[in-house]
C-alpha positions as CSV (number, residue, x, y, z in Angstrom):
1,X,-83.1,-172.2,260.8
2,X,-80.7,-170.4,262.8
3,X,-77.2,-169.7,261.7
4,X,-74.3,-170.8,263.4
5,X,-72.3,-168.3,265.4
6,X,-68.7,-168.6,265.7
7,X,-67.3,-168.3,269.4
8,X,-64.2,-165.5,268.2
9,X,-67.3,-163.1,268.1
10,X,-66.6,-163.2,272.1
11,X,-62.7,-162.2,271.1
12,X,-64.1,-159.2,268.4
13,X,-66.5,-157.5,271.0
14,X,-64.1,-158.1,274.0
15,X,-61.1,-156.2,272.9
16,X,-63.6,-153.4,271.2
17,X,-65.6,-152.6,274.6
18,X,-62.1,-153.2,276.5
19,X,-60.4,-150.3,274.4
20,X,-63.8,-148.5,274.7
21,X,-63.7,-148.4,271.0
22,X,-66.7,-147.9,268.6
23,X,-67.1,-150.6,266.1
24,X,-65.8,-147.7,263.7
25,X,-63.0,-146.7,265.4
26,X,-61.6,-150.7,265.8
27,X,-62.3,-151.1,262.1
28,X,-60.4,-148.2,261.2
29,X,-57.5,-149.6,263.6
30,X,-57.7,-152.8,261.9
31,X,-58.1,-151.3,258.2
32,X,-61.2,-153.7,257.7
33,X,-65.0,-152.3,257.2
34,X,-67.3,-151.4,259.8
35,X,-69.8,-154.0,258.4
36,X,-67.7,-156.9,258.1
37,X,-66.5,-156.0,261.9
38,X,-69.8,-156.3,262.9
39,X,-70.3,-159.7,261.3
40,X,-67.2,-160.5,263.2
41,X,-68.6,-159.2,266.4
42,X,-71.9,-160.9,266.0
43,X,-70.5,-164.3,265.0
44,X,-72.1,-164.1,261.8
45,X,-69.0,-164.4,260.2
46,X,-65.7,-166.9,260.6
47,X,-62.6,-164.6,260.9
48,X,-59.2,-166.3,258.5
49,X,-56.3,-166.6,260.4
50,X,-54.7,-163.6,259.1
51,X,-57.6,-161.3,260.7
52,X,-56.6,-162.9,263.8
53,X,-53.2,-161.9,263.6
54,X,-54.3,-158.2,262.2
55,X,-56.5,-158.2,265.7
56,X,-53.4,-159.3,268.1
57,X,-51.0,-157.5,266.4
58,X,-52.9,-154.8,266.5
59,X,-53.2,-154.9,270.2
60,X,-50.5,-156.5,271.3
61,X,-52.4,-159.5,273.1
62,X,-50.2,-162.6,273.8
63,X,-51.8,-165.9,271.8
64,X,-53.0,-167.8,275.3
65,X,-55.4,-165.3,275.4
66,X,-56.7,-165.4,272.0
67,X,-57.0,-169.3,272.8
68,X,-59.6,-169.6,274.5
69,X,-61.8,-168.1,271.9
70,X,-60.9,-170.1,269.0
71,X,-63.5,-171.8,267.2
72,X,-62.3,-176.1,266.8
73,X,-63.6,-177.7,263.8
């Protein structure tokens, strides 16, 4: 059975590869692990709201951006 993926992976590897970060270097940005990033990245994990706000505060993006990748459930 296949495990759902969560569509804010999209946001997580977006901003890395658009800051031409590693996954270390954006965890170490974001204060979080490198292997809970990489969940993140790979969908295999659900960020809370509050990692969201760590991620667009963290990069200053604007919250019509970060729309489109939020997962509705």
């Amino acid at each position: 059975m296949l495990q759902e993926r969560y569509k804010t992976s999209e946001l997580f590897k977006r901003i890395r590869i658009d800051n031409n970060l590693s996954q270390q270097a954006i965890s170490e940005k974001l204060d979080i692990h490198q292997g809970y990033f990489s969940l993140l990245e790979r969908g295999l994990a659900k960020p809370s709201l509050g990692m969201v706000l760590r991620l667009k505060n963290a990069f200053e993006l604007k919250w019509e951006f970060i729309e489109g990748f939020i997962d509705e459930q």
